[in-house]
C-alpha positions as CSV (number, residue, x, y, z in Angstrom):
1,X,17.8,-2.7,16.2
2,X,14.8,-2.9,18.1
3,X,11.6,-4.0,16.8
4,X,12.1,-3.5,13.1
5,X,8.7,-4.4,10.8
6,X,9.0,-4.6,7.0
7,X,5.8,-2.7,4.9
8,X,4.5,-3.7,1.9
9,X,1.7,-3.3,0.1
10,X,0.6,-4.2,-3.4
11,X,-1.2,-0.3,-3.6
12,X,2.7,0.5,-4.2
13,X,4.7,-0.7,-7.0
14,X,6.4,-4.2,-5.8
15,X,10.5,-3.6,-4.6
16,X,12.3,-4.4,-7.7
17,X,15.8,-5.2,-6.7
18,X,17.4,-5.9,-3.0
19,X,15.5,-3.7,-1.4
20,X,12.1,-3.3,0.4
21,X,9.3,-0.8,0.3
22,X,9.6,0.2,3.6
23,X,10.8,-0.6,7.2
24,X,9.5,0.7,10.6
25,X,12.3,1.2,13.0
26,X,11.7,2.7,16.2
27,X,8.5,4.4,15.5
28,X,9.5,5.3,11.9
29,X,8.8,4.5,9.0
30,X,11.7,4.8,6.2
31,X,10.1,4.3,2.9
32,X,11.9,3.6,-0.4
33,X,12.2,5.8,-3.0
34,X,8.8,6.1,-5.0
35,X,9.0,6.2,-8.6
36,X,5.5,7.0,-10.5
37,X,4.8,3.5,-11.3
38,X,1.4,2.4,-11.6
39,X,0.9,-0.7,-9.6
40,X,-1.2,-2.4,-11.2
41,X,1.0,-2.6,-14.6
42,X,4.4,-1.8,-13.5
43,X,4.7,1.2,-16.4
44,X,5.3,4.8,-15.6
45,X,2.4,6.9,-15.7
46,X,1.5,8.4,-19.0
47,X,1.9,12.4,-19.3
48,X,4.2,15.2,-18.0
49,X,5.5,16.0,-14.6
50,X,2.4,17.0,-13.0
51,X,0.6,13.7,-13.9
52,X,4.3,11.8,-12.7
53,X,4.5,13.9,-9.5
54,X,0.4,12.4,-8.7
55,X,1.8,8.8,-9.1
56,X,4.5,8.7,-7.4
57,X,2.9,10.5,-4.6
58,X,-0.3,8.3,-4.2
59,X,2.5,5.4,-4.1
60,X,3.7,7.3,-1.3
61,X,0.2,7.7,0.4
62,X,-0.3,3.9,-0.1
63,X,3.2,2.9,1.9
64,X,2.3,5.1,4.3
65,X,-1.0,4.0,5.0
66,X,0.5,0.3,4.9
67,X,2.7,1.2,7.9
68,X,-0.5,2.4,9.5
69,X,0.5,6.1,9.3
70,X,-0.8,9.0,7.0
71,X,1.0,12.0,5.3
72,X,0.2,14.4,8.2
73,X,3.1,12.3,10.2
74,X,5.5,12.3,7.2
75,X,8.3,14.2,8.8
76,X,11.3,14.5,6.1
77,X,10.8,14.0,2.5
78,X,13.7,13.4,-0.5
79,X,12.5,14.4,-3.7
80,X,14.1,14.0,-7.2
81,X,13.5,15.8,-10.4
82,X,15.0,14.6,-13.6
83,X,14.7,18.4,-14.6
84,X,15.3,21.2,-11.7
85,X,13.0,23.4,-13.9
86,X,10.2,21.1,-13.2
87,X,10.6,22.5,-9.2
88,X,7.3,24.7,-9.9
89,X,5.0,22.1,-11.6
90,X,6.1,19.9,-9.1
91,X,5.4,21.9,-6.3
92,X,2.1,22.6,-7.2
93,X,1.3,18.9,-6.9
94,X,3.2,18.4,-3.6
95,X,1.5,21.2,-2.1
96,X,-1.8,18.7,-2.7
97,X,-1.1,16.2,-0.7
98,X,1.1,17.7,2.1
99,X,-1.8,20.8,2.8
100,X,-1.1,20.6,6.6
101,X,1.7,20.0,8.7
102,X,4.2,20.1,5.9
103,X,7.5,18.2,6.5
104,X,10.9,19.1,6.0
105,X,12.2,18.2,2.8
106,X,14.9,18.7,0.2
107,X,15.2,18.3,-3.7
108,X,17.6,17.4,-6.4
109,X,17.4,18.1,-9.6
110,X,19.4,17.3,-12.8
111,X,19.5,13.7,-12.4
112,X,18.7,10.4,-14.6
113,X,15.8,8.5,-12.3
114,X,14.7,5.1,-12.7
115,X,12.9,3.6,-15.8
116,X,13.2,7.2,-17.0
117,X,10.8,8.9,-14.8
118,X,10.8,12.8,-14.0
119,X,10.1,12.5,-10.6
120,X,11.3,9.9,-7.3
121,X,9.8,11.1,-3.6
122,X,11.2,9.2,-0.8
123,X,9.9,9.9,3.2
124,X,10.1,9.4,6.5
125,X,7.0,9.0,8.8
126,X,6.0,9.0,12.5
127,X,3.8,5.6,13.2
């Protein structure tokens, strides 16, 4: 591999197992899954999906920014809903921070995440 940078930032909960939160490979970044974990305490956000989706999204916003990116280079997404019939709620969040230039993306559903959280987004981005 050529030129391969590791990203982290503390705006992003810390990698908690043999992993990191991010790698730029060839002008991409690949970010780690992104669980709605506040940063600065290391619990899951408090409330339903919508407030969960917002978490785990800004933590995405934040590794993306750390690799000197932003979300209107995000070109795949992976998301993961503990509950498929969360798609809508979730949705409506996503649709907040990806208003412009929206990337490809799939989603799962039905799935034990975690620390118990209802929602994981991982992405790729351009740098």
């Amino acid at each position: 591999m050529s030129d391969v940078k590791i990203v982290s930032t503390t705006k992003a909960p810390a990698a908690i197992g043999p992993y990191v939160q991010g790698k730029i490979v060839n002008g991409f970044l690949f970010a780690s899954g992104q669980i709605p974990l506040v940063p600065s305490t290391g619990a899951l956000a408090e409330g339903g999906i919508e407030e969960q989706t917002r978490q785990a999204l800004t933590n995405v916003k934040a590794l993306v920014e750390a690799a000197g990116s932003d979300l209107s280079k995000v070109v795949k997404t992976t998301c993961f809903l503990k509950d498929i019939n969360d798609f809508a709620a979730f949705n409506a969040v996503y649709a907040e921070f990806f208003k412009e230039n929206a990337p490809a993306r799939s989603c799962v559903g039905g799935i034990d995440l975690p620390k118990g959280a209802l929602c994981e987004v991982e992405v790729i981005a351009a740098v």
